[in-house]
N, C-alpha and C positions, 0 to 999 in steps of 0.2 A: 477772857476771850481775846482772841488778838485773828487778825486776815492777812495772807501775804497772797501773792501769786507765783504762784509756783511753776512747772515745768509738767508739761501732760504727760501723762506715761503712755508708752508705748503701746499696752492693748489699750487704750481710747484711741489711737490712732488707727488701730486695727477695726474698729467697729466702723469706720468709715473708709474701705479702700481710696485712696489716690485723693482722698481730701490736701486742700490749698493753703488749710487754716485750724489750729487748735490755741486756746487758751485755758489757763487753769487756776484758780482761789480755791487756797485754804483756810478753815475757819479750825482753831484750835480752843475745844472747851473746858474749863478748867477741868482739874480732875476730882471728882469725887460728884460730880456735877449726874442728871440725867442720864438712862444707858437710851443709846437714841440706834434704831437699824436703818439704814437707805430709805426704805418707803415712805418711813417717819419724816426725817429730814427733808426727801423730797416733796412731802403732803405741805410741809414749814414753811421750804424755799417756793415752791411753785403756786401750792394751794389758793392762796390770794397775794394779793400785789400794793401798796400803795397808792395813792390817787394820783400822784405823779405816774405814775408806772402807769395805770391804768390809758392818763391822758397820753402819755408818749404813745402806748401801742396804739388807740383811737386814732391819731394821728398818721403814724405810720401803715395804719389800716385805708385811711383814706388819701394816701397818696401813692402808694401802692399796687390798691385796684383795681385802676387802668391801664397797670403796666402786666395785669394777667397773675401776681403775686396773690400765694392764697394770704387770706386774713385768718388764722387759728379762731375759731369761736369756743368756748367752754360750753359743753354738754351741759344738758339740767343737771340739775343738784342730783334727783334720784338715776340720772344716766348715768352721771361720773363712775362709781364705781364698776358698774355693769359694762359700761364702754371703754372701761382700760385707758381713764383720764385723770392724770394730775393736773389738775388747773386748766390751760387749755392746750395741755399737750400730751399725743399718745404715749402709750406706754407701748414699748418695746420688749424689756424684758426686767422682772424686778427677781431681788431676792435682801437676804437680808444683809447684805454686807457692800449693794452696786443696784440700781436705777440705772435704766437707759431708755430716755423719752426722744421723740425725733418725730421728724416729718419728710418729705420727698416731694418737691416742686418742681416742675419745669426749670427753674433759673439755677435752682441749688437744694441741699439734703442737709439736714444739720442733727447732729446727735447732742443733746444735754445729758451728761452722767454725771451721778450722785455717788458718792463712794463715803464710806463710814467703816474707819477702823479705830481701833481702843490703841492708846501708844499710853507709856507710863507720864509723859506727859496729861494723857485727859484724851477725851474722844477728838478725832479730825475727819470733819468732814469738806471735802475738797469735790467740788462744782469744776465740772470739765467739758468746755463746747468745740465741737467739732465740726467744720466745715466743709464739704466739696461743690465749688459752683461749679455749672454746666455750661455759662455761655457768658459773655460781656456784661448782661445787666445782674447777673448774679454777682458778677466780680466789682460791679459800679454798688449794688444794695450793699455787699460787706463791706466796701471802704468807705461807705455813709456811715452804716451803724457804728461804724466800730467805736468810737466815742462812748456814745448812748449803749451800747453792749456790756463794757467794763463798768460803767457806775451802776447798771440796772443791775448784772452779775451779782457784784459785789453788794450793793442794797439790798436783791433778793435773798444771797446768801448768809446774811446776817439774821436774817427771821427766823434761823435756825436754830440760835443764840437764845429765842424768847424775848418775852417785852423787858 
């Protein structure tokens, strides 16, 4: 297994007109390894989170708040699938080769895409987030995260990999 970051492709930038901001990781798994589709990968990456990860977003939830920023909650267990949620983020549009989860705020709009193709290397799946903020505190919330963005990224996407 090996993670680089890579360079977002072009339609992820399209799935967010006049977006400010995209980043992209990829995970390459060995080959002969699991055949794994987007939905799979993204149930991996998003489905649950680390207790770090968990505490980051508590926090980020609570400071947040006040500034009018939604906090994403996860749907119950038996909602999840019924409500069109990977972990605690809508789903957009799946299929078996691309996941697109997002949300739409006042401050800012964010797309996470999941992409999963087969290369004679071994499966790659490549995590791709996409931003457009709307006003000053959108553009102040991305230049906080963006730190804590890249290691949660890259953490999350490694659960992809398996224990």
């Amino acid at each position: 297994m090996t993670m680089h970051e890579v360079t977002p492709g072009a339609d992820t930038w399209a799935l967010l007109p006049g977006a400010q901001f995209a980043d992209a990781f990829r995970l390459v798994l060995a080959p002969g390894g699991t055949v794994i589709d987007a939905p799979a990968a993204a149930r991996r990456m998003m489905g649950t989170s680390p207790d770090w990860v968990r505490r980051l977003m508590a926090l980020r939830n609570a400071i947040v708040a006040p500034l009018g920023l939604k906090a994403p909650r996860p749907p119950a267990a038996a909602e999840a699938s019924r409500a069109g949620h990977i972990g605690i983020f809508p789903i957009l549009s799946s299929g078996p080769d691309r996941v697109v989860l997002g949300m739409a705020d006042k401050h800012l709009d964010f797309r996470a895409v999941i992409d999963v193709r087969q290369e004679a290397g071994g499966w790659q799946v490549t995590a791709t987030t996409v931003v457009r903020t709307h006003n000053w505190l959108g553009r102040a919330y991305l230049t906080l995260i963006m730190p804590f963005h890249r290691l949660v990224v890259r953490t999350m996407l490694g659960q992809v990999a398996g224990p």
